[in-house]
N, C-alpha and C positions, 0 to 999 in steps of 0.2 A: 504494500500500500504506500511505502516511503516514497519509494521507486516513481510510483503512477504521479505522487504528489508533486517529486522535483518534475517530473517532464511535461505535467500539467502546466505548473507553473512559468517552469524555463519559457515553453511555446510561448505563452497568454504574454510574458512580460515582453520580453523579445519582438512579441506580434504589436504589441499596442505601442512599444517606442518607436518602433523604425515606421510604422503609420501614422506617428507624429512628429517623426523627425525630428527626435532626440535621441542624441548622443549618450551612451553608455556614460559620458564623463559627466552630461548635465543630469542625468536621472541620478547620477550620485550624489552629486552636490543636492540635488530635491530630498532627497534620502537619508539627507547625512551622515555616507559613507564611501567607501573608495572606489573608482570607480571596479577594480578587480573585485569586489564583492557583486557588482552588477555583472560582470563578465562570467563569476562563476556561477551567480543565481541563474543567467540565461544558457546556461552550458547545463543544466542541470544538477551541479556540483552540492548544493547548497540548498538549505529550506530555508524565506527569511522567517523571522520571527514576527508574531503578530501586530506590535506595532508600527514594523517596515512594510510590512503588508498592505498597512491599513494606509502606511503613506504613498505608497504604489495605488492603489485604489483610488485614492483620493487626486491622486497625480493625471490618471487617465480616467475620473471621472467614471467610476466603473463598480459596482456592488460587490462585497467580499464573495457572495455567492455565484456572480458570475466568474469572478477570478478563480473559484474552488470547483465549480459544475461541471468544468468543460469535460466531457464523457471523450476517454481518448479508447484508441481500438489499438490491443495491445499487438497485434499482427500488424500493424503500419510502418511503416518506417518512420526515422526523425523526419528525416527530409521532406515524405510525404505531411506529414503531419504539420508541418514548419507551413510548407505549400498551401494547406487548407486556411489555418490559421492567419494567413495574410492576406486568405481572398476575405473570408469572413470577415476581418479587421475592416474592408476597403470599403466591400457592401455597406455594412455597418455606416460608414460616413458619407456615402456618396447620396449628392441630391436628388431628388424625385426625378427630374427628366433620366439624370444618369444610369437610375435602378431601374426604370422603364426600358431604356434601348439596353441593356444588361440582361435586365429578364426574357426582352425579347432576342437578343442575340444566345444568349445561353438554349432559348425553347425550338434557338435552329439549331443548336450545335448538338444537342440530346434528339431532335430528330432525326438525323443525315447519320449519327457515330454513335449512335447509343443500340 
């Protein structure tokens, strides 16, 4: 369950800075910590504790329970996983018209290769 929690995590944090384009070094400094504690939380290394958590949270605007939810498939790979996590990140922000021509370009690409 350790295991499931770092990789949960590592993704989600990982996903949400570089979709806000911040730097491992300013999420530290937001943290008040170095930035190699953000480099190994995102590598998996590391569980933070619950009040870096809570400032991670608070940082990306985001409910502790979404940060804890994210239901991962232990047959995936990082990579893939890393991959998912940054579309969801994208959707998540993108405007109405953009999630429109999105859904509708995704509902040709799931027709034609699915």
């Amino acid at each position: 369950m350790k295991e499931n929690l770092k990789k949960t995590l590592s993704l989600k944090v990982k996903s949400l800075r570089e979709s806000q384009h911040i730097t491992q070094e300013d999420l530290a400094d937001k943290c008040e910590v170095s930035w190699r504690t953000i480099s190994n939380l995102e590598r998996g290394l590391v569980v933070p504790d619950l009040s870096m958590l809570v400032k991670i949270c608070k940082i990306f605007n985001v409910g502790l329970d979404e940060m804890l939810n994210l239901q991962i498939d232990d047959n995936k790979s990082r990579s893939r996983l890393e991959r998912e996590q940054f579309l969801i990140e994208k959707i998540k922000r993108a405007n109405d018209k953009s999630l429109d021509y999105l859904l509708d370009q995704m509902m040709l690409l799931f027709k034609y290769f699915n």
